[in-house]
C-alpha positions in Angstrom: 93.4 122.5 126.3 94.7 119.7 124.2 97.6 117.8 125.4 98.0 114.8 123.2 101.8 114.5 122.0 103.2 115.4 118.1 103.1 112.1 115.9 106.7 112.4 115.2 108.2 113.7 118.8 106.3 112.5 121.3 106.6 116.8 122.1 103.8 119.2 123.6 104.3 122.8 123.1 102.7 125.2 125.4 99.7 126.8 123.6 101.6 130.5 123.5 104.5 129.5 122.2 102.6 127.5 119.5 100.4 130.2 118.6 103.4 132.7 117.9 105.1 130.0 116.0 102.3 130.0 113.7 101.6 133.5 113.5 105.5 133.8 112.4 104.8 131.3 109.8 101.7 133.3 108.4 104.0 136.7 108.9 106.6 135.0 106.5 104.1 134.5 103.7 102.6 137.3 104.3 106.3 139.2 104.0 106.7 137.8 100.6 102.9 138.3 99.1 101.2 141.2 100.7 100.8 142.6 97.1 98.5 139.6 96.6 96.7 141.0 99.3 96.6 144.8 98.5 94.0 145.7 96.6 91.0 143.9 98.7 92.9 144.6 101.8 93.9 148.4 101.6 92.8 149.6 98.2 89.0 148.3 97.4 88.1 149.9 101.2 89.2 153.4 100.2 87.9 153.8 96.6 84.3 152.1 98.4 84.6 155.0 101.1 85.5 157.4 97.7 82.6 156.1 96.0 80.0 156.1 98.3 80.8 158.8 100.6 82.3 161.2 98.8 80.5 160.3 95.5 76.9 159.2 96.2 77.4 161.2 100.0 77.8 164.5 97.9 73.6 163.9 97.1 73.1 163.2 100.8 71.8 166.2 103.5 72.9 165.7 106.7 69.7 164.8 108.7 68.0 162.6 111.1 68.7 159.6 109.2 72.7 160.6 109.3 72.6 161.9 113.5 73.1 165.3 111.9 76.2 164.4 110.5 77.5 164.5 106.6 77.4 160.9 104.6 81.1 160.7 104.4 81.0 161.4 108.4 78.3 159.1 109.0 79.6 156.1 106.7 82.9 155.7 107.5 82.8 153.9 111.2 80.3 151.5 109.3 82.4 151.1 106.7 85.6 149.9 108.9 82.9 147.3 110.3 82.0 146.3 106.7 85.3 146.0 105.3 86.9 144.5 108.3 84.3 141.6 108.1 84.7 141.5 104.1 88.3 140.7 105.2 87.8 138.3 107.8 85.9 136.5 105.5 88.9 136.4 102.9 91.3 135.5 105.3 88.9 132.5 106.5 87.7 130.6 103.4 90.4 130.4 100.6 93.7 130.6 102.4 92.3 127.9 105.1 91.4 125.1 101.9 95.0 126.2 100.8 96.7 125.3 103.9 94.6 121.7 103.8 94.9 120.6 100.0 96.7 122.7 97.9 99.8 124.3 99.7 99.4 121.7 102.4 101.2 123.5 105.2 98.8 122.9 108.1 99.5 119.2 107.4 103.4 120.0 107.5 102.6 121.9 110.7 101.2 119.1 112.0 103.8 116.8 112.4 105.7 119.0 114.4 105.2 119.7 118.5 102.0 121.9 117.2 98.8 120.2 117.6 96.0 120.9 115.1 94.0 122.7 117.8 97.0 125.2 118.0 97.0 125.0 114.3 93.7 126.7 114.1 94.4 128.9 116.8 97.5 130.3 115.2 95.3 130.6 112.7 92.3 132.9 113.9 95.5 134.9 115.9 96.6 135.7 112.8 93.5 136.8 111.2 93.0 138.9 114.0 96.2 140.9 113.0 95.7 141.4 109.4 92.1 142.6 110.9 93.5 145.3 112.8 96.4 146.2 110.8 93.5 146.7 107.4 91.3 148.8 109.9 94.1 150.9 110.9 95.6 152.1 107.8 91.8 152.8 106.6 91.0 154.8 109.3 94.1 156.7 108.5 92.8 157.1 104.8 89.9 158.2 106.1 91.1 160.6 108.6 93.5 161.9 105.6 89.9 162.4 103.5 88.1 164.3 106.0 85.6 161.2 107.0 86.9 161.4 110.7 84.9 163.8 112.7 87.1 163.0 116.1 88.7 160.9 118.5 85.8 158.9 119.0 85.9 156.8 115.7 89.2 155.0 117.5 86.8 153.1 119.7 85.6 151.8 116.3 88.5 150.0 115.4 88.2 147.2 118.5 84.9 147.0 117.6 85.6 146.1 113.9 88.1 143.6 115.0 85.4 142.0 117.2 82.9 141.6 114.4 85.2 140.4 112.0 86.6 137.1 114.3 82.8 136.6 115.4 82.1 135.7 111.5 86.1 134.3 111.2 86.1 131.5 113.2 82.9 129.7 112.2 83.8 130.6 108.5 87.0 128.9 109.4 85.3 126.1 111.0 83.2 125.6 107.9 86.6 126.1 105.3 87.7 122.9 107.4 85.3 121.0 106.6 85.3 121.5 102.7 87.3 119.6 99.9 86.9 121.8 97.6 86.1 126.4 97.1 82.4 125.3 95.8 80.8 126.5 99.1 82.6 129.6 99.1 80.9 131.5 95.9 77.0 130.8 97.8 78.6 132.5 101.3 80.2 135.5 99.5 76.6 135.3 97.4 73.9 134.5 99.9 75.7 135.8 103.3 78.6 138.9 102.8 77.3 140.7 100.3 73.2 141.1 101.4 74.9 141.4 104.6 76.9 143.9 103.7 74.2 146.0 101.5 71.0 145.2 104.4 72.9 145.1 108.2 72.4 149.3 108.6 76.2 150.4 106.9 74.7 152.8 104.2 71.4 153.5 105.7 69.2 152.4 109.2 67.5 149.3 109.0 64.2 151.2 110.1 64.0 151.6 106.8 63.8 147.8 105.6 60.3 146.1 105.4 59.7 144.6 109.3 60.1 140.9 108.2 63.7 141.5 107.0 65.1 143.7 110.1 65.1 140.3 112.5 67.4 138.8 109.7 70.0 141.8 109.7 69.9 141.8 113.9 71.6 137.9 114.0 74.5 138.9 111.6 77.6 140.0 113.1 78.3 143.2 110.9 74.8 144.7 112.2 76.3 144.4 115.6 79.6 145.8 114.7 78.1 148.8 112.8 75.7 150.0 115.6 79.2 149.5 118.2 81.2 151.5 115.9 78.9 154.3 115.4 77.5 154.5 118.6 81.3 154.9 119.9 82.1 157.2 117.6 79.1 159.5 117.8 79.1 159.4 121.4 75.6 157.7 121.3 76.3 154.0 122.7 74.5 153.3 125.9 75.8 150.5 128.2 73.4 148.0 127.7 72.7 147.8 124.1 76.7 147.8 124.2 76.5 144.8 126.7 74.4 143.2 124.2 76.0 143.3 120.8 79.2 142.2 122.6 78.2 139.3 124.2 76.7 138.1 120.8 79.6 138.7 118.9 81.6 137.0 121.6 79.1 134.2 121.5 79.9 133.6 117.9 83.5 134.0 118.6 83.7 131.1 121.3 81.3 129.1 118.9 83.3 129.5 115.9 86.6 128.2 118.1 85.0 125.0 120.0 83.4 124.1 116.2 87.2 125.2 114.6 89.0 122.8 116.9 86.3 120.3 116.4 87.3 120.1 112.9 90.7 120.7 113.1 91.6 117.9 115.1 89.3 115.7 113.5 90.8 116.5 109.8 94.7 116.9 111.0 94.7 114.1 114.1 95.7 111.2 112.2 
């Protein structure tokens, strides 16, 4: 825990207190430009689901491949996974460089009794609830669609939120460490969307070539996927369940000793 004092009031703020102070500053913004947010937040997820499971899901028999159940059925636990990591990783890149250099307000932050490991904290907090505020309203488009075949796809939700902080924080850690959005366009390139298309959302990764399957198992929205479906299809067995948790939780607590890392070291002055 970091206890060295504000610059400017010699103040340390308890790490709770500072974490809802910052997640009322994002809640602010947020008030004020959610429709900036709208479309990849709440809109793109349902017309994907429309597309692909009503669309493309109407040429799809249920089978082995889809645990018996219809495309639309199958796809949508992945698909709060997928989306919930495809907003984690919004949330993580451009609005962190535009709290460093262009709207500045982590360095305005920072002169205040919040220290820049807070700062980041706040930071991922927040993700966290635009995370599970996006999942819930699409699993309530869903459910509305008829892609919700029980209960059981409400134990996907947690698991979505999971997979999306284990890529957040080291994608935050990383935006804090850029000057510029350059290294953005290669991670949504080269990283979210093959992860996206290749990590078993649309179809099992049984069916990729064997040298490609090892890649998909080290990215957090394989993980997610086979949580969320497992839970919601009642086919999750403890210690596979052990096992994607604990990685994803890994990556969590890397992505937060590396955020605070850079934090401090770009804010401490």
């Amino acid at each position: 825990m970091e206890t060295f004092p504000s610059r400017s009031t010699g103040v340390v703020l308890g790490p709770a207190r500072a974490i809802l102070i910052g997640v009322e500053k994002h809640w602010t913004w947020y008030q004020r430009n959610w429709r900036s947010t709208a479309i990849s937040s709440f809109l793109q997820p349902v017309l994907f689901l429309l597309a692909m499971g009503v669309g493309f899901g109407s040429q799809v028999q249920p089978g082995e491949a889809t645990g018996g159940q219809t495309y639309l059925v199958y796809l949508a636990p992945a698909l709060v996974v997928v989306t919930t990591v495809q907003n984690a990783t919004w949330e993580s890149t451009y609005a962190v460089l535009s709290a460093f250099i262009w709207q500045k307000s982590y360095w305005g932050a920072v002169v205040t009794p919040v220290t820049p490991g807070q700062i980041f904290a706040a930071q991922l907090a927040w993700i966290g609830l635009r995370l599970v505020s996006s999942a819930v309203v699409f699993l309530a488009v869903a459910a509305v669609l008829g892609a919700v075949a029980g209960p059981g796809v409400l134990l996907a939700l947690p698991f979505a939120v999971l997979a999306g902080l284990a890529f957040a924080a080291p994608v935050v850690a990383f935006a804090a460490t850029r000057e510029g959005a350059e290294g953005f366009t290669g991670l949504f390139r080269f990283v979210v969307i093959p992860m996206t298309l290749f990590t078993g959302a649309f179809f099992p990764i049984s069916q990729l070539p064997d040298w490609l399957r090892p890649v998909a198992w080290i990215t957090p929205m394989w993980h997610g996927v086979e949580l969320a479906r497992g839970a919601t299809f009642g086919t999750l067995r403890l210690l596979p369940a052990l096992g994607h948790v604990a990685y994803l939780s890994a990556l969590v607590v890397v992505g937060t000793v590396l955020g605070r890392k850079y934090f401090r070291r770009r804010l401490a002055v």
